[in-house]
C-alpha positions as CSV (number, residue, x, y, z in Angstrom):
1,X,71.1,-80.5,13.8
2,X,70.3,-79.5,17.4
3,X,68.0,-80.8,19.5
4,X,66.0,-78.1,20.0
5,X,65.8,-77.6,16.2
6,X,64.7,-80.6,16.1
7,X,62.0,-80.4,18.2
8,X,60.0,-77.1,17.0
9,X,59.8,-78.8,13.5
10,X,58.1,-81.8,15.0
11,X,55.8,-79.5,16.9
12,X,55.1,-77.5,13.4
13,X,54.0,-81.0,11.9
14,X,52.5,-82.5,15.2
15,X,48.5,-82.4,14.8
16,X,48.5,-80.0,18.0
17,X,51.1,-77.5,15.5
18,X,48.1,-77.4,12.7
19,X,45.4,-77.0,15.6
20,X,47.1,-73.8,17.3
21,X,47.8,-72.1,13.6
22,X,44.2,-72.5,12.6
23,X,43.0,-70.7,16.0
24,X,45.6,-68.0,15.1
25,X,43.9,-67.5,11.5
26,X,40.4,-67.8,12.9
27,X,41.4,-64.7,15.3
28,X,42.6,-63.0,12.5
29,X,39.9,-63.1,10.2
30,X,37.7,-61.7,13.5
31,X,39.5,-58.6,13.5
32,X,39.5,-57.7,9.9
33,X,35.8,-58.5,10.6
34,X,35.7,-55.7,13.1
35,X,38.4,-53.6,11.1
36,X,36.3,-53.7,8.5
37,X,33.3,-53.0,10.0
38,X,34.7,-50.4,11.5
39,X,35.9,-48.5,8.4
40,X,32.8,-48.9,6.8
41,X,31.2,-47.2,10.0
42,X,33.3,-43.7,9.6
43,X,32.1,-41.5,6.3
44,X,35.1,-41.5,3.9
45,X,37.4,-37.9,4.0
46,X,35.5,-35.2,2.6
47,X,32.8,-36.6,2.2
48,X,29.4,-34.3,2.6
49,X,27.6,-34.7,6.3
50,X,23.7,-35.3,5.3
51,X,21.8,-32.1,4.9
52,X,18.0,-30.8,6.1
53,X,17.0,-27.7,4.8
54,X,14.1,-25.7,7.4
55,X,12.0,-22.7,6.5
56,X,9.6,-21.2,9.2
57,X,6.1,-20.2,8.3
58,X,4.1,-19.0,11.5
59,X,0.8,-16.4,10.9
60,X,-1.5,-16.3,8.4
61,X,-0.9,-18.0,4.8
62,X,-0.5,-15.5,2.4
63,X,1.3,-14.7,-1.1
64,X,4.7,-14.0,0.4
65,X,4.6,-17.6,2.3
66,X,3.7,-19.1,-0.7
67,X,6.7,-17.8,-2.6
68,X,9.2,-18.5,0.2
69,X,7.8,-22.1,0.7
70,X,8.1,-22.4,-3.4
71,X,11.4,-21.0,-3.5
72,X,12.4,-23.0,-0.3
73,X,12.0,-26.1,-2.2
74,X,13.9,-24.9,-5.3
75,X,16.5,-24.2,-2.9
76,X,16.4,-27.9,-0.8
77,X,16.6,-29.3,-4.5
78,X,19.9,-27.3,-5.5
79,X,21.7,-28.2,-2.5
80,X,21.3,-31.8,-2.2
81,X,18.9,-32.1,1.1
82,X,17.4,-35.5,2.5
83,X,14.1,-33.3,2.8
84,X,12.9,-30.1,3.3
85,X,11.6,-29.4,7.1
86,X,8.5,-26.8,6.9
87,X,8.1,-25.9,10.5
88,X,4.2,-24.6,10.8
89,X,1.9,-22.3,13.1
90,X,-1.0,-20.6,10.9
91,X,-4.6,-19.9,11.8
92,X,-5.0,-20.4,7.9
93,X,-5.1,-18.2,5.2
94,X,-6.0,-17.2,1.9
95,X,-7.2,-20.2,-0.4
96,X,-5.2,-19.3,-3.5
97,X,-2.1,-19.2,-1.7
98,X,-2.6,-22.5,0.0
99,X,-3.3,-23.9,-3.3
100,X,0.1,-22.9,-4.5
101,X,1.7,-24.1,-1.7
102,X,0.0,-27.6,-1.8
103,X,1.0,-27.9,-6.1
104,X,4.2,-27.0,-4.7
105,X,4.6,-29.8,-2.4
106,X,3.8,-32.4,-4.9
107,X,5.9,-31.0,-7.5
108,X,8.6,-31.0,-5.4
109,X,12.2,-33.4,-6.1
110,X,12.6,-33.7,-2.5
111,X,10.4,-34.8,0.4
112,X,8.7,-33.0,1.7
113,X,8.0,-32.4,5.7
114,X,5.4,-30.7,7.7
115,X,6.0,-30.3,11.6
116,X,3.6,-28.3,13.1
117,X,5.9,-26.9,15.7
118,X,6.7,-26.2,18.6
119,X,4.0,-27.4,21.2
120,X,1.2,-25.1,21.3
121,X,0.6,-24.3,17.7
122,X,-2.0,-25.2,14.9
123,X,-2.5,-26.0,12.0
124,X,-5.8,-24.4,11.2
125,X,-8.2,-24.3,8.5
126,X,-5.4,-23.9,5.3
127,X,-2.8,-24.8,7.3
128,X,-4.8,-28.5,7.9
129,X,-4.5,-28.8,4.2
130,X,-1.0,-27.7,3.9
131,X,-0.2,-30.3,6.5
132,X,-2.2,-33.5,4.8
133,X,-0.4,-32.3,1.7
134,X,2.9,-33.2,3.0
135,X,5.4,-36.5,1.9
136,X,5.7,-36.6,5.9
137,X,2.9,-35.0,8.6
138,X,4.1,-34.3,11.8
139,X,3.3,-32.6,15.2
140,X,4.8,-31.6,17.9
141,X,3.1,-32.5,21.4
142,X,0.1,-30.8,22.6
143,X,-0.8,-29.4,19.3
144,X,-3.5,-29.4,16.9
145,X,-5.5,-29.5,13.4
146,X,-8.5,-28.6,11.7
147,X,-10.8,-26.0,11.4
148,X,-10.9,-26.2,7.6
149,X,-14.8,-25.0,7.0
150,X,-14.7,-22.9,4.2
151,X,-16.2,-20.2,6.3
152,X,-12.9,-19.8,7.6
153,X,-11.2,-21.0,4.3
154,X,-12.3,-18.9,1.7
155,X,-13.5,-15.9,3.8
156,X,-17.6,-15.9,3.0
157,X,-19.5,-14.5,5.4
158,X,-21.9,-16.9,7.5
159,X,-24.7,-17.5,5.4
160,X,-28.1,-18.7,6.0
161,X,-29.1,-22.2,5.7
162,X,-29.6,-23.2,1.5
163,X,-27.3,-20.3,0.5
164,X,-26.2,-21.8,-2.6
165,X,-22.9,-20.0,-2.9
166,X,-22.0,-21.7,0.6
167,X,-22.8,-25.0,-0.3
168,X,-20.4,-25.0,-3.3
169,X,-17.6,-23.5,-1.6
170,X,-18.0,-26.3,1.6
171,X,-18.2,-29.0,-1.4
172,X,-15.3,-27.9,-3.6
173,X,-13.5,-27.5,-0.2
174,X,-15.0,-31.1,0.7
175,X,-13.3,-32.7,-2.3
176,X,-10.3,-31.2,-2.4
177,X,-9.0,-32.4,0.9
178,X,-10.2,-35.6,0.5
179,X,-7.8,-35.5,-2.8
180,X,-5.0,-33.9,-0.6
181,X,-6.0,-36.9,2.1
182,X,-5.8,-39.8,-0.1
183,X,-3.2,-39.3,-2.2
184,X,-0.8,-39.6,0.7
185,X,-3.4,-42.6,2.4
186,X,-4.1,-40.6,5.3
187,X,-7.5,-40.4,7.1
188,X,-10.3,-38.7,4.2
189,X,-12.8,-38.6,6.2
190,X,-11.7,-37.1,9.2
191,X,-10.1,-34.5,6.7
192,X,-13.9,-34.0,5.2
193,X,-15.1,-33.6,8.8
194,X,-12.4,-31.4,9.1
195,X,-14.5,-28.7,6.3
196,X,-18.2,-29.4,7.0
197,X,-18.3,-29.9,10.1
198,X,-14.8,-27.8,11.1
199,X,-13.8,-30.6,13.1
200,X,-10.4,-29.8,15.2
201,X,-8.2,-32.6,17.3
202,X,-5.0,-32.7,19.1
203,X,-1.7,-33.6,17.5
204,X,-1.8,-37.2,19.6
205,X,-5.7,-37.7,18.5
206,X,-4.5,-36.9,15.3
207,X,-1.8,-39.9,15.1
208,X,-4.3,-42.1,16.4
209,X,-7.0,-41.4,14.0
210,X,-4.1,-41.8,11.2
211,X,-4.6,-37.9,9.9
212,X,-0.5,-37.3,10.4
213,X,2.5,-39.8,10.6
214,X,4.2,-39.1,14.3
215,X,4.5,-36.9,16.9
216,X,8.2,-35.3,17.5
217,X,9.2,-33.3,20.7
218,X,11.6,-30.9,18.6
219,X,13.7,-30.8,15.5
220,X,16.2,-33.7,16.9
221,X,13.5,-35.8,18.0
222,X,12.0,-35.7,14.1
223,X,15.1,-36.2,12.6
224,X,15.7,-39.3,14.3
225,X,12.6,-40.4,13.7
226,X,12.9,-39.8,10.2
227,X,16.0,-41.7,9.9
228,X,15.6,-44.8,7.4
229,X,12.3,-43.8,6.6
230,X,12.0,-44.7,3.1
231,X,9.7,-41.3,1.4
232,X,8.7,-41.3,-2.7
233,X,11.5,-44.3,-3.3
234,X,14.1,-42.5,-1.3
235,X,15.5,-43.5,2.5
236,X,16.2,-40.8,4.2
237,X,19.5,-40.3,6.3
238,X,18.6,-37.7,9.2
239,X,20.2,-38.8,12.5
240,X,23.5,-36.8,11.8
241,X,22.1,-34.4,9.7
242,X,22.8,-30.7,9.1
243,X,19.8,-29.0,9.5
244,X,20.5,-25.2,7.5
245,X,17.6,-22.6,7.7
246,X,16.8,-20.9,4.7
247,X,16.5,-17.3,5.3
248,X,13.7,-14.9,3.8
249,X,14.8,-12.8,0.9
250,X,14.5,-9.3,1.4
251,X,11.4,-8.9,-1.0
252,X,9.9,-11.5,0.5
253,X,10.2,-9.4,3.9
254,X,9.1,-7.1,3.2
255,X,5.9,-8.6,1.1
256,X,5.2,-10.8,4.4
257,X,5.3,-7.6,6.3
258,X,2.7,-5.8,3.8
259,X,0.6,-8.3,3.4
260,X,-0.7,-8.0,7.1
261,X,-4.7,-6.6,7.7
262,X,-3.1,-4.5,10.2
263,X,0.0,-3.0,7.8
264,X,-3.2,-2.5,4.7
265,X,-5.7,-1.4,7.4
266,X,-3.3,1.7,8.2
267,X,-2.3,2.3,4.4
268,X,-6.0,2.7,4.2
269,X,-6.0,5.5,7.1
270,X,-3.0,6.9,5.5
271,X,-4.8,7.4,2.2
272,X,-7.8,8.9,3.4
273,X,-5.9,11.1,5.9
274,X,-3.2,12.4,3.1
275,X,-6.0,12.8,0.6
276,X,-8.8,14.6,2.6
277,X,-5.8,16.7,4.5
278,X,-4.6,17.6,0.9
279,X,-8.1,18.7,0.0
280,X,-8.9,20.7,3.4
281,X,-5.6,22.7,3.4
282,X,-4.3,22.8,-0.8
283,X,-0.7,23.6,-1.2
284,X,0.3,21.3,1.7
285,X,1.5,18.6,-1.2
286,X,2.9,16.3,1.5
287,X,-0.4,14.6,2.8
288,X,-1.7,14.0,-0.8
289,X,2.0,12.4,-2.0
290,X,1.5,10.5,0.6
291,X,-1.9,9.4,0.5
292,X,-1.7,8.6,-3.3
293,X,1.4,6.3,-2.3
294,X,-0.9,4.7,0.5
295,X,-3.7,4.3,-2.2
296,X,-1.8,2.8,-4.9
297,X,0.1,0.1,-2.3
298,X,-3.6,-0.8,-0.8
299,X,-5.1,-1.2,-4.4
300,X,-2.1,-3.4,-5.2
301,X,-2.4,-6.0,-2.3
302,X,-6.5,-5.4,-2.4
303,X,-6.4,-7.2,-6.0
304,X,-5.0,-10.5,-3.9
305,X,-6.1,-10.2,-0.8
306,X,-10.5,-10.3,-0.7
307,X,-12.0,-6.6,0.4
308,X,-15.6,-6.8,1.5
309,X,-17.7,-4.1,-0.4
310,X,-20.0,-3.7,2.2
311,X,-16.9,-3.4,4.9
312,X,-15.2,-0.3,2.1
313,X,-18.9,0.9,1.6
314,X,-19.5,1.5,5.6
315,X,-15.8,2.9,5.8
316,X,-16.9,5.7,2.9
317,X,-20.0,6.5,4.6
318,X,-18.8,7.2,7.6
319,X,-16.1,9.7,6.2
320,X,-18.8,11.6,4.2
321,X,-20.5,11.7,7.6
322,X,-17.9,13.1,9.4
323,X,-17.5,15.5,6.3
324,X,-21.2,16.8,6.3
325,X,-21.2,17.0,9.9
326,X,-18.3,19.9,9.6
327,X,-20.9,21.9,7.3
328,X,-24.1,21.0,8.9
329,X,-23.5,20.7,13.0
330,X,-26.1,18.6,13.8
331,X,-25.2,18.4,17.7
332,X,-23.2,15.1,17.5
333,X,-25.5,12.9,15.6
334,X,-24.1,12.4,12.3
335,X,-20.5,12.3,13.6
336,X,-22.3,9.5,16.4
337,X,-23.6,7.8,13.1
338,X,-19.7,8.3,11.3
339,X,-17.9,6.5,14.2
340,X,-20.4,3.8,14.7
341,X,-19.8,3.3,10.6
342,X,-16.3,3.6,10.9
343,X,-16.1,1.1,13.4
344,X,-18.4,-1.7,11.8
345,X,-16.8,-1.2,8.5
346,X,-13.4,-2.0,10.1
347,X,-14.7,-5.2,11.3
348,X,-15.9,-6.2,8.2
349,X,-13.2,-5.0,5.5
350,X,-11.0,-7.8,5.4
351,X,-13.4,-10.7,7.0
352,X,-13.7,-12.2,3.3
353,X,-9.3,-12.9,3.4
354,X,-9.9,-16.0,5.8
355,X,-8.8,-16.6,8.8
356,X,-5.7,-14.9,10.5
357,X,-6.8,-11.3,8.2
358,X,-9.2,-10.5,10.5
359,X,-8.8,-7.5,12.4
360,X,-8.9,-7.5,15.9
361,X,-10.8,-4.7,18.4
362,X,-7.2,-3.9,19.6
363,X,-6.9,-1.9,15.9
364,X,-10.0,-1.2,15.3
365,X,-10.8,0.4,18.0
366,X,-7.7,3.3,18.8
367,X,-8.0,3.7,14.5
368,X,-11.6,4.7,15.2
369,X,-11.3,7.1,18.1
370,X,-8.2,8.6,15.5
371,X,-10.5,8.7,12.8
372,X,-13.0,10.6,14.3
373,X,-10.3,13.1,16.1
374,X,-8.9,13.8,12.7
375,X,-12.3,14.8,11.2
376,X,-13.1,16.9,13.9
377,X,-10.2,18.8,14.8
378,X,-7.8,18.5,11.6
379,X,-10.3,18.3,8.7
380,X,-12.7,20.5,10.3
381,X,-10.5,23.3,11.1
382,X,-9.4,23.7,7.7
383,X,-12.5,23.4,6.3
384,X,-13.7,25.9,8.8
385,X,-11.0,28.4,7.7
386,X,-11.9,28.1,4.5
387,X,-15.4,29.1,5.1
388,X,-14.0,32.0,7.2
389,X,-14.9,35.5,5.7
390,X,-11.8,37.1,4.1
391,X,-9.4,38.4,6.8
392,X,-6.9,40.7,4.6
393,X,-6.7,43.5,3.3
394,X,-9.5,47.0,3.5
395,X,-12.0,44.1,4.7
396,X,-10.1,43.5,7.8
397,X,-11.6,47.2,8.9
398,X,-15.2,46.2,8.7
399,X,-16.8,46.5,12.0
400,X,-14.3,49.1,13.4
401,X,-14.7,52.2,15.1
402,X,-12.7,55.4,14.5
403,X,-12.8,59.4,14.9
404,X,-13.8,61.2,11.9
405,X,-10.4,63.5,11.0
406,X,-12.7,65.9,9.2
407,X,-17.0,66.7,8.6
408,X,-18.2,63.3,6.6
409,X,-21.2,63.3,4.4
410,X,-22.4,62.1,0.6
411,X,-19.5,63.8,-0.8
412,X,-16.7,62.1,1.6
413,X,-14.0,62.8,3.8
414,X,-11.5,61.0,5.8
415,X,-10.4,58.8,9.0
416,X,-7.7,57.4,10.3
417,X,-6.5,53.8,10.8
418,X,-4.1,51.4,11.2
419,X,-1.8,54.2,10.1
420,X,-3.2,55.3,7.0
421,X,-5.9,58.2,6.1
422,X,-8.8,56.8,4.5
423,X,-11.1,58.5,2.2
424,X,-14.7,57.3,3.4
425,X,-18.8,58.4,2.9
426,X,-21.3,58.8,4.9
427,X,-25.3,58.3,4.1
428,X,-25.5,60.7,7.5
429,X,-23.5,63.7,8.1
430,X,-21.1,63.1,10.8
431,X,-18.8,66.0,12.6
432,X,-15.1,66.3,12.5
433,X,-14.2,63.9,15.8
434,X,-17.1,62.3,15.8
435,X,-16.9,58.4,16.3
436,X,-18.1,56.1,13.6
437,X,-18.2,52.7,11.8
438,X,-17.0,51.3,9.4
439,X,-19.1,49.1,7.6
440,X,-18.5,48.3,3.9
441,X,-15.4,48.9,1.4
442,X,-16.1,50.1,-1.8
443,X,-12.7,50.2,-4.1
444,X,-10.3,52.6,-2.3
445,X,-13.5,53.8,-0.3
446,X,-14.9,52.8,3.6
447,X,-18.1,53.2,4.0
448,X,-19.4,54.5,7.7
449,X,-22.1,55.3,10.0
450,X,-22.3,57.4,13.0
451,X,-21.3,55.2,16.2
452,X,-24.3,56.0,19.0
């Protein structure tokens, strides 16, 4: 054996030979720490990313939001999603609707989140509810919420201190948003200030006063928020999330299109328009096909959204004005009093669909000065033509004046017009070339007078 041999195997069993392998080993086992970590750190192949479903509901709350928010949900379910993102900017809306909307939230198998989003917007009167209904409540800067009185709510009309009606409507909405309030332990009675008193507050007054959960500068800035944020049992992974919009169906478009006071405000001028046009000039066909359509879509969507009788009743009146006024000139006064009608009823015939179904003066106003030059040149034409006295046929020659071709008397004789002799009587004798009028028709017969 060699000397060198030797000496390695006495430095193997030296104490210093045990010390130096156990460092070795302790630096091993700290980089199958850090290996491990490592692996554990990157998502295995193929495995899913985490997934956010969004669905945008902006303008007033109405039956076709309610669907898509309901079907949105459905949707977040099927696929698999951490939560579903509602990104909201409403004035408010129509209380059944927000109802289903709310029953749809707590149904719902995923979490739900409200961000009312992007700075600027509101969540007012059934959008506050919609947002204290939510798993997760959150604003974006510079926001705000409230508004909730049930004046604005359920569409009544402002009503005189005691009014019984009004007082059960501000009490049922009272309750109900306390409900929505505690349920999810945010602030009940800011929420009931929020209807009696129709209390509003920023987004960042709002997080102080404990009415929503946080305040997020976009859609990044919530997600990371929302990371580890444990919701109904569930933690929610968000910071690498895939955030997939769910798109409108094509029905539901189209519904959220319809459903607009300005869209039923003009299927209301088509109707009357198509209708009355059919009636002033029959045989037209097309304005009646089209005004019937008109009627039947308006009657549709007026059996959801509220119509105020006295609005519709002012909006008749003021047609039957313009009507009489055709028959009966009365120098401007009752087609004053049909514009003034028409304009007031405007104002008032969707004010009982809440807030956002309000028609503005920028519609009301060009629909009015429309109105009243349809009735006036259109309808009033063609009711003035058929007032007219008959203009065909022998009675287009009344009131014409001709030679005489031969002697007229009692027993006849004849002119000449418009390229045709005419046998014609006289009460007067009248000489061959004598002018004279014609003043009646009797069968195949003019009747004339001596022209002087």
């Amino acid at each position: 054996m060699s000397a060198t041999t030797i000496d390695v195997a006495q430095a193997l069993e030296s104490p210093d030979g045990g010390a130096a392998r156990r460092v070795r080993r302790g630096r091993a086992r700290r980089w199958l720490s850090v290996a491990a970590a490592g692996l554990a750190a990157v998502p295995a192949l193929g495995a899913p990313a985490p997934r956010v479903d969004l669905v945008d509901v902006s303008g007033p709350i109405g039956p076709a939001a309610a669907e898509y928010v309901s079907r949105s949900i459905r949707v977040a379910a099927a696929d698999g999603a951490q939560c579903l993102v509602v990104r909201l900017d409403t004035p408010g809306g129509l209380l059944d609707s927000m109802k289903d909307i709310v029953q749809a939230f707590y149904a719902s198998p995923v979490p739900v989140v409200v961000f009312v989003a992007p700075e600027g917007s509101s969540a007012g009167s059934a959008g506050c509810f919609i947002t204290l209904a939510a798993d997760v409540a959150a604003m974006a800067p510079h926001s705000n919420i409230g508004a909730a009185h049930p004046v604005e709510l359920g569409g009544i009309m402002p009503s005189p201190p005691g009014d019984v009606m009004a007082k059960k409507l501000e009490s049922y909405g009272t309750s109900y948003i306390e409900a929505v309030a505690n349920k999810h332990n945010r602030n009940a009675e800011w929420a009931k200030s929020a209807v009696r008193d129709s209390a509003s507050i920023t987004s960042e007054k709002a997080l102080e006063l404990k009415v929503i959960d946080l305040i997020a500068r976009d859609l990044p800035d919530l997600m990371a928020q929302l990371d580890g944020r444990v919701v109904n049992g569930r933690r929610l992974a968000t910071a690498h999330a895939q955030i997939a919009a769910v798109p409108l169906l094509a029905r539901e478009r189209l519904f959220q299109m319809l459903w607009r006071p300005e869209v039923m405000f003009v299927l209301m001028l088509i109707a009357v328009y198509g209708i009355i046009g059919e009636l002033s000039s029959p045989g037209a066909v097309l304005p009646g096909v089209a005004g019937a359509i008109a009627l039947i879509l308006l009657l549709y969507m007026a059996s959801i959204v509220p119509i105020n009788v006295a609005g519709l009743a002012l909006i008749i009146l003021s047609l039957a004005l313009f009507v009489i006024d055709v028959f009966a000139p009365t120098h401007g006064v009752l087609t004053f009093g049909a514009v003034v009608s028409f304009f007031l009823g405007s104002l008032l015939v969707f004010d009982r669909a809440g807030s956002g179904f309000q028609l503005s003066l920028a519609s009301v106003i060009p629909a009015t000065l429309t109105t009243a030059a349809f009735f006036l040149f259109v309808v009033g034409a063609g009711l003035r033509a058929q007032r007219a006295p008959i203009r065909a046929g022998p009675e287009t020659m009344i009131g014409k004046v001709v030679a005489a071709q031969t002697p007229i008397g009692r027993d006849g004789g004849r002119v000449f017009i418009e390229g045709e002799s005419w046998s014609v009587r006289a009460e007067e004798p009248v000489a061959e070339g004598q002018p004279v009028e014609i003043v009646g028709v009797e069968g195949l017969v003019l009747k004339v007078k001596p022209k002087k």
